[in-house]
N, CA, C and O atoms as a MOPAC input file, in Angstrom:
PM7 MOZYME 1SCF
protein

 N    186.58600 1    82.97100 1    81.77000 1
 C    187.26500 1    84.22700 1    81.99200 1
 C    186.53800 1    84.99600 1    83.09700 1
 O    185.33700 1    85.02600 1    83.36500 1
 N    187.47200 1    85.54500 1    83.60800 1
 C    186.55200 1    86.07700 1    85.02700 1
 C    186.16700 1    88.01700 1    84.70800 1
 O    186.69900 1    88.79100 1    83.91100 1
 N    185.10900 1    88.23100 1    85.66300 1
 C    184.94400 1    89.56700 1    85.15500 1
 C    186.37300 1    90.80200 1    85.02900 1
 O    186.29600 1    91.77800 1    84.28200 1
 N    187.30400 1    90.58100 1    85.69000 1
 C    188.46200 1    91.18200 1    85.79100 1
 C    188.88800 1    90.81600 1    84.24400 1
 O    189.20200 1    91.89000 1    83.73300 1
 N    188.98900 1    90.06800 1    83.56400 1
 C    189.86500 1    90.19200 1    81.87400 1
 C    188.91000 1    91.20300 1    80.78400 1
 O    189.30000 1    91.62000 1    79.69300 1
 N    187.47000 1    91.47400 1    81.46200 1
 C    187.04500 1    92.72400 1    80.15900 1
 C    187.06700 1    94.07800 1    81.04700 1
 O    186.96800 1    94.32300 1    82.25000 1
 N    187.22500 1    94.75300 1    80.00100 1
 C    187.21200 1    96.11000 1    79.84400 1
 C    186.31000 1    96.71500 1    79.23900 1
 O    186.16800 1    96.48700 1    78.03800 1
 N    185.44100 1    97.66800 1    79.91900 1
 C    184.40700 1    98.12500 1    78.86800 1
 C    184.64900 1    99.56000 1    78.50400 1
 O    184.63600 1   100.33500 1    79.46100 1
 N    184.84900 1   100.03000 1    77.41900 1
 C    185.22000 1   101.34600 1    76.72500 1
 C    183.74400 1   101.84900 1    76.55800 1
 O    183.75100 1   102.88600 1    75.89400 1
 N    183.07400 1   101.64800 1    76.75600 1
 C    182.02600 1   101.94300 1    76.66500 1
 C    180.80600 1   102.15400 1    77.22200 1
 O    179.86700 1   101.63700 1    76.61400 1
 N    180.50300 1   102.89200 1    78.40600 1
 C    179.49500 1   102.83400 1    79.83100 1
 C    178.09500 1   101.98000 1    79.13600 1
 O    177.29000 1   101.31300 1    79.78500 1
 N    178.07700 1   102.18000 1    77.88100 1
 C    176.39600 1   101.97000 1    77.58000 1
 C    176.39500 1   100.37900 1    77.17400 1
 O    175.49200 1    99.70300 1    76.68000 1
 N    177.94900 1    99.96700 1    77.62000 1
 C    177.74800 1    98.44100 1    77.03800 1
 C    177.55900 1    97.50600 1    78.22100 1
 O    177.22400 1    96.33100 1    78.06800 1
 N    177.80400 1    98.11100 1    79.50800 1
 C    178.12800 1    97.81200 1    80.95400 1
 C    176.54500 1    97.00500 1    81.21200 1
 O    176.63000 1    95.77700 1    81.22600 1
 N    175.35800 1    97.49400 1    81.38100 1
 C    174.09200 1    96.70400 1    81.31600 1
 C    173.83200 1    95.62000 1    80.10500 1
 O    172.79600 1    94.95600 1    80.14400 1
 N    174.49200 1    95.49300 1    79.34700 1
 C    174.31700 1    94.71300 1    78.50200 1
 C    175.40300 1    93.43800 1    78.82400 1
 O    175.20500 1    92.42000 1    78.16000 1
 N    176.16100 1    93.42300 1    79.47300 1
 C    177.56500 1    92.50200 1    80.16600 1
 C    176.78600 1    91.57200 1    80.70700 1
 O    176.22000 1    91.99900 1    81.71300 1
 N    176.54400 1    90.53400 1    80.45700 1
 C    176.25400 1    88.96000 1    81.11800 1
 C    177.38500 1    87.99400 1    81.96500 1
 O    177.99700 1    87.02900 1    81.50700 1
 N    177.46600 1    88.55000 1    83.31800 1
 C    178.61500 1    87.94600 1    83.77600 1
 C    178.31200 1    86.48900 1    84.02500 1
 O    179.05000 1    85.98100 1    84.87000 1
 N    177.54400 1    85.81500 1    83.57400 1
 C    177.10300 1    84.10800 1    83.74700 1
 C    177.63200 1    83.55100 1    82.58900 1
 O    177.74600 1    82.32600 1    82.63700 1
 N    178.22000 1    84.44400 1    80.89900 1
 C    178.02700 1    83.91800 1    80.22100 1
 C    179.86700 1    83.58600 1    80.22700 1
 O    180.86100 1    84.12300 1    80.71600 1
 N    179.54400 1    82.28600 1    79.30500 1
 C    181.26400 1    81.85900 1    78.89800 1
 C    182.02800 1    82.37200 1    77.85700 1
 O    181.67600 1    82.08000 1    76.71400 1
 N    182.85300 1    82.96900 1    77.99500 1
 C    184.00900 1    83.17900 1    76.64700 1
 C    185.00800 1    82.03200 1    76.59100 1
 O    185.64900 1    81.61200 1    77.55500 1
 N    185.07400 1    81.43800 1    74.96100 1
 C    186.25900 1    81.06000 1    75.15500 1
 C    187.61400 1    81.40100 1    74.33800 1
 O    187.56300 1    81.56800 1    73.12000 1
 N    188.50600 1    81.47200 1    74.86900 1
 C    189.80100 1    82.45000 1    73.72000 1
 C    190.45500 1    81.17500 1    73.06000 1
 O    191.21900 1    80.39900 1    73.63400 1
 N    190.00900 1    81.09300 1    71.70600 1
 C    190.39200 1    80.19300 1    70.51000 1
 C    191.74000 1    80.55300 1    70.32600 1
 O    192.55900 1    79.64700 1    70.48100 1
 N    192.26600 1    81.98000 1    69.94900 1
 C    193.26500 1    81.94300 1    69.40000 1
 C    194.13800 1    83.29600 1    69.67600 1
 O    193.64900 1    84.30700 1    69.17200 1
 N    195.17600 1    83.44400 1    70.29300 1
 C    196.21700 1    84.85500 1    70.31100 1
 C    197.24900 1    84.94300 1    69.05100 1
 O    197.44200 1    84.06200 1    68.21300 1
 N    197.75400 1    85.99700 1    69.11500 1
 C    198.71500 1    86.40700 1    68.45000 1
 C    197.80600 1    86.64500 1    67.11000 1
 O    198.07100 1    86.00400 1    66.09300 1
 N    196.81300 1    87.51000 1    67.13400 1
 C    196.38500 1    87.90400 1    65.73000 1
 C    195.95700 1    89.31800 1    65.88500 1
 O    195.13500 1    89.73700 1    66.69900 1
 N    196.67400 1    90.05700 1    64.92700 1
 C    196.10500 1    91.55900 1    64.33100 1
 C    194.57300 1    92.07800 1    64.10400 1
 O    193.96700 1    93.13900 1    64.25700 1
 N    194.30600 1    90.89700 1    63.70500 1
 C    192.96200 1    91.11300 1    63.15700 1
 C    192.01900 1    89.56000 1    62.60800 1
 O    192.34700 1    89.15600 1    61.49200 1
 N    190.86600 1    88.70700 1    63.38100 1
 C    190.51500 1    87.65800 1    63.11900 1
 C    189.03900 1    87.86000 1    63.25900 1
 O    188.68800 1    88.71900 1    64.06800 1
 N    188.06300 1    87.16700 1    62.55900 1
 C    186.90800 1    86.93200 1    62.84100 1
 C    186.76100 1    85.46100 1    62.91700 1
 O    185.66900 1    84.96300 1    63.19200 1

C-alpha cells in the first residue's frame, strides 16, 4: 500500500508512521474485525 491509502487523524501518530513497512488488506466489507 502506498503512503497515499493512510490517513492520519492524528498529528502525534505521523512520527511514529514507518513508510518501509508492509500492510496487507486480508479482508473488506466488514463493520467491525480483529
Amino acid at each position: 500500500m502506498a503512503t497515499e491509502d493512510y490517513e492520519i487523524l492524528d498529528p502525534r501518530f505521523a512520527r511514529l508512521f514507518n513508510s518501509n513497512a508492509q500492510v496487507d488488506k486480508l479482508f473488506t466489507g466488514c463493520r467491525w474485525a480483529e
